[in-house]
Each structure stands twice: as C-alpha cells, then as structure tokens.
C-alpha positions as CSV (number, residue, x, y, z in Angstrom):
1,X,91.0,43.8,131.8
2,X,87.2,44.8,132.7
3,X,87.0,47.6,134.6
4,X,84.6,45.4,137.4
5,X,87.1,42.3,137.3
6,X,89.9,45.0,137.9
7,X,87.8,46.3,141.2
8,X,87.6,42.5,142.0
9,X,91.3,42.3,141.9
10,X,92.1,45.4,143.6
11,X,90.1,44.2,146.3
12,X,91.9,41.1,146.7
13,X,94.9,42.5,147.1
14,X,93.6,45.2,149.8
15,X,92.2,42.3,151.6
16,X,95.6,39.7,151.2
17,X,97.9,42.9,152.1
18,X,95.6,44.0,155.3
19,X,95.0,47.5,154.0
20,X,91.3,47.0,155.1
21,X,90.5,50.4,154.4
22,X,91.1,50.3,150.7
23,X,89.0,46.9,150.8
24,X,85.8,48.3,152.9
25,X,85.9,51.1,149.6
26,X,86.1,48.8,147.1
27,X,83.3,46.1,149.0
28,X,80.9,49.4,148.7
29,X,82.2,50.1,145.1
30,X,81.3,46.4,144.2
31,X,77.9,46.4,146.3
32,X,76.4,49.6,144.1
33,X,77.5,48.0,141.0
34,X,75.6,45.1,142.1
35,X,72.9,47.1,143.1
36,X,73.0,48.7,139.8
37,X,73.1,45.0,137.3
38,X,70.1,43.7,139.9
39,X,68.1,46.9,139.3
40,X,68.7,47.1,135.3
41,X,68.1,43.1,135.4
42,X,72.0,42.2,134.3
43,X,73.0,40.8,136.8
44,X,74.0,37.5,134.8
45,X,75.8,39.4,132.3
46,X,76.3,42.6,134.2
47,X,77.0,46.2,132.8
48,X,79.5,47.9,130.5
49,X,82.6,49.9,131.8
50,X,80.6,53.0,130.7
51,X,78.1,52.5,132.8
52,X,80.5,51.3,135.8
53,X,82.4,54.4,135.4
54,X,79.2,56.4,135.5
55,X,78.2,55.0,139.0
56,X,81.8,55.4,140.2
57,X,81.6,59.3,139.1
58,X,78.4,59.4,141.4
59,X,80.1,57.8,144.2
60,X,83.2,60.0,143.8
61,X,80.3,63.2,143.9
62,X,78.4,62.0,146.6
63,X,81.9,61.7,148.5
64,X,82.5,65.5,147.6
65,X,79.4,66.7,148.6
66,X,79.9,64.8,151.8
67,X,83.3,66.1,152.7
68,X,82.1,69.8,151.5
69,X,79.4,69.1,154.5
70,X,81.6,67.7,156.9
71,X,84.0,70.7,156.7
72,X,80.9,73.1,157.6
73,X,79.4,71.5,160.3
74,X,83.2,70.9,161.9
75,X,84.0,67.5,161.3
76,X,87.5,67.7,159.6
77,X,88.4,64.0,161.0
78,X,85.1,62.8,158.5
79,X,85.8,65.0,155.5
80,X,89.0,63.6,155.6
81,X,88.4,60.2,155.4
82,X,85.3,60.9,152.3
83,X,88.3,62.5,150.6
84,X,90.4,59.6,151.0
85,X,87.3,57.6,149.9
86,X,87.1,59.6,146.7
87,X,90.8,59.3,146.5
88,X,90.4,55.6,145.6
89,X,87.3,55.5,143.9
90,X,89.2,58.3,141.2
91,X,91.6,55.7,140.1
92,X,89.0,53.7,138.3
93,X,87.6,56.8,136.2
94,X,89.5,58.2,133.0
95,X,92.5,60.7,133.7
96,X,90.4,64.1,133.5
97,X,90.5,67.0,131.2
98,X,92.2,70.2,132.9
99,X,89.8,73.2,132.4
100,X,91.8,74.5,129.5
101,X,91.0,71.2,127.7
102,X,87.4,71.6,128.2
103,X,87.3,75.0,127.8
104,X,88.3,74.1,124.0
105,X,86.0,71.2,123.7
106,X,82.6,73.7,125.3
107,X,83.8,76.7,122.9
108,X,84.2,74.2,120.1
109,X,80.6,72.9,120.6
110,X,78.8,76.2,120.9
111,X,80.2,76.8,117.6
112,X,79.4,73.8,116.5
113,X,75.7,74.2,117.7
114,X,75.6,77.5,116.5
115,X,73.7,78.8,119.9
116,X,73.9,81.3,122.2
117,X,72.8,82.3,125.4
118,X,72.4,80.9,128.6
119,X,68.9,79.4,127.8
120,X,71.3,76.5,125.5
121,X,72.8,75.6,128.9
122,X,71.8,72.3,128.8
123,X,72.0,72.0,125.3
124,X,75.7,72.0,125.1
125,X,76.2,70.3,128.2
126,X,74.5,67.9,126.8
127,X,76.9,67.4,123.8
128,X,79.6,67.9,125.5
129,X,78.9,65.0,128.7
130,X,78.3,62.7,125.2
131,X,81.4,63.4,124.2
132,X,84.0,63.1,127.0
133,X,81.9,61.4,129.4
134,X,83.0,60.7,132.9
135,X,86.6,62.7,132.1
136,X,85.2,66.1,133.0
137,X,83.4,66.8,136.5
138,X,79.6,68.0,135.9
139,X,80.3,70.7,137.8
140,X,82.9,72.3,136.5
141,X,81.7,71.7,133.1
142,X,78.2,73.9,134.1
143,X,80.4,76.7,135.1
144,X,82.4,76.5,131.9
145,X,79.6,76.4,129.6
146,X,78.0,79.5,131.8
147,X,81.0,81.6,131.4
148,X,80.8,81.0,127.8
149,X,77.3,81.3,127.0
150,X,76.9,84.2,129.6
C-alpha cells in the first residue's frame, strides 16, 4: 500500500475509533502533502513515497525543535504533546539506523571518497543522505561525520 493511501487509512480509523488526536496529526500530515503536490504541480498524480517520507522527516524535525523550545521556555505540558506529535508522524518513516549502523556506513564512505578533513563535511553527508535517506536523523549524521572527519 502507498505510503499516502496508508495515512488516508490511518486517519479513517482515528476518526471511526474517536481518537481525535491521532486524526487532527494525520489531517496536518495530509494537508502538507497536499501543500507539497499543489506546489510541485502534482497534485493530479501526486508525489512518490520518497518524497512523502521526506516532508514527514521535516515535520517530525520541526516537532523536535519545537518540543526542545518548549522545554526552555517552561512549557512541559506543549513539549509533551509535539513529542506525541512526532510519536505518530515516526511510524510512517523507515525503522532508523542506530549510531553504530551509521557510524559504518559514514567510515565506509570517507573511504570510499578518499577525503579527509572537516572541509568534506558536506561532501560525505551528501553521499551518505543518498544512500540511506530518511532512515538516519540529519543531525546525528552531521555529528558522526564530524567526529570522523575531525
């Protein structure tokens, strides 16, 4: 099943089993994915899963940053509920590499690349984003391939 008809399901059954916080997620998820097909002119044919799990890995950021905010300013009661956001919104990305996994995968293509140094940051980030895609968290992969290179 397509990832977007899966979201359409999903949020049928949030909305026929009451669980109307689940559903108000998923009617956000489905209005950026809309957003999304209108502003790449698909919205007839609409976009590939890739792409789909691309803007749900931006929602799932956005949510981080959010809660990360929340927390500072003293609003525990709102980070809460972004992290229960991003709860959801995680189930319809890939399972996602542990650090040891992309630890391998960044050593692997530094070799590969043959470069050093922190200036072939993006570089290997690069590479590496084309390779797993939305199964490693941008984040985490900078600070991997900063270690390494550093």
């Amino acid at each position: 099943m397509a990832l977007k008809q899966r979201i359409t399901y999903d949020l049928k059954a949030a909305l026929l089993g009451g669980d109307r916080f689940v559903a108000d997620v998923l009617r956000g998820l489905k209005a950026v994915i809309l957003n999304e097909e209108v502003a790449k002119g698909l919205r007839d044919e609409g976009i590939d899963d890739a792409a789909i799990e691309q803007l749900i890995a931006k929602e799932v950021k956005k949510r981080g940053e959010s809660a990360t905010l929340y927390r500072q300013g003293g609003r525990p009661e709102l980070a809460e509920t972004e992290e229960k956001e991003s709860e959801i919104l995680k189930k319809y990305l890939p399972k996602q590499l542990t650090e040891e996994e992309l630890r391998e995968i960044v050593a692997k293509k530094v070799t590969d690349l043959g470069v050093s140094g922190t200036t072939a940051m993006g570089q290997v980030i690069g590479a590496v984003k084309q390779e797993v895609g939305t199964s490693a968290d941008g984040a985490t992969l900078a600070r991997i391939v900063k270690e390494i290179l550093g």
